[in-house]
C-alpha positions in Angstrom: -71.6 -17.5 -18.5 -68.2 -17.6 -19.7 -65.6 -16.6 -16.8 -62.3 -14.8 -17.3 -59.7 -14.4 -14.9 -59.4 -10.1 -16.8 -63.8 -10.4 -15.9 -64.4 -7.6 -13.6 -67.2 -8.4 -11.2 -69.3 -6.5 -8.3 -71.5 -8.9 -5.7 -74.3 -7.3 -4.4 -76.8 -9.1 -1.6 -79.8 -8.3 0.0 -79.0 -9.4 3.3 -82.1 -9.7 5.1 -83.7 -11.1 2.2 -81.3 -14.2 2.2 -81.4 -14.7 6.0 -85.1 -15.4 5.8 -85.7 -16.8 3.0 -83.3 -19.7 3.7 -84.1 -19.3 7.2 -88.3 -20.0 6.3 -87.9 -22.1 3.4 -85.3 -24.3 4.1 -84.6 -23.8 8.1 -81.2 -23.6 6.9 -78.6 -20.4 7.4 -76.6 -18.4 4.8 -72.3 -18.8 3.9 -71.9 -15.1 3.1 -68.0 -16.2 2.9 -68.9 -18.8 0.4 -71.4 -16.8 -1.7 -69.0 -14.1 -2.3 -66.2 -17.0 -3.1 -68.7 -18.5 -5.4 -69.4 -15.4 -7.1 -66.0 -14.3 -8.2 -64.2 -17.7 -8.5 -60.5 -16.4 -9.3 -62.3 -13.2 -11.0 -61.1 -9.3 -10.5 -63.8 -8.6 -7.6 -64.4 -4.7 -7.8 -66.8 -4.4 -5.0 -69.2 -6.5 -2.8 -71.6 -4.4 -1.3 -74.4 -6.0 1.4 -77.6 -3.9 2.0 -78.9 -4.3 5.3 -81.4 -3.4 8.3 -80.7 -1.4 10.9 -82.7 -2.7 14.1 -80.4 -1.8 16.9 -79.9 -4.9 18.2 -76.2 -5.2 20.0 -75.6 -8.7 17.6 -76.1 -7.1 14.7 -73.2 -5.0 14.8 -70.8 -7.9 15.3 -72.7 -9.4 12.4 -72.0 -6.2 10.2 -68.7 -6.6 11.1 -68.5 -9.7 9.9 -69.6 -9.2 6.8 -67.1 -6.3 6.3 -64.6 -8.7 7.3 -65.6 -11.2 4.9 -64.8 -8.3 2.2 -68.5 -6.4 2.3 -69.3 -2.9 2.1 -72.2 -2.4 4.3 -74.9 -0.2 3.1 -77.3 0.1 6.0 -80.7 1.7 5.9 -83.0 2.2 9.6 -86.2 -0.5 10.2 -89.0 1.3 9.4 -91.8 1.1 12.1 -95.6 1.8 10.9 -98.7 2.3 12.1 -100.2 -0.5 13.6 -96.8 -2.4 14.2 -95.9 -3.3 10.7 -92.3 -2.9 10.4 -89.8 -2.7 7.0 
């Protein structure tokens, strides 16, 4: 794709989706700092939004604020806890 510094772009991750993924495949964990530098390389950045999981664990709130640091908006949704243990 053909990049222009006028190019207007918006980054949006799937934050738990990354984390395991590279976490399970390749034991290996994720640069959010470098995948939102990577994805608008001198580029007008309009928004970065990460979606993530709300378990209620204390680190992930200093993870969350992290990735707002980096320059995320966090869009959070609650775990889901089924019948039988499954959770989503």
């Amino acid at each position: 794709m053909t990049q222009h510094k006028q190019q207007r772009i918006g980054v949006f991750v799937d934050v738990q989706n990354m984390y395991y993924s590279a976490r399970n495949l390749y034991g290996a964990k994720v640069n959010f700092r470098e995948i939102l530098k990577e994805a608008v390389k001198g580029r007008n950045i309009i928004r970065a939004i990460a979606y993530v999981i709300k378990a209620d664990i204390k680190e992930e709130s200093n993870f969350f604020d992290a990735l707002n640091k980096i320059g995320f908006e966090i869009r959070s949704k609650d775990l889901q806890k089924f019948f039988g243990g499954h959770k989503k």
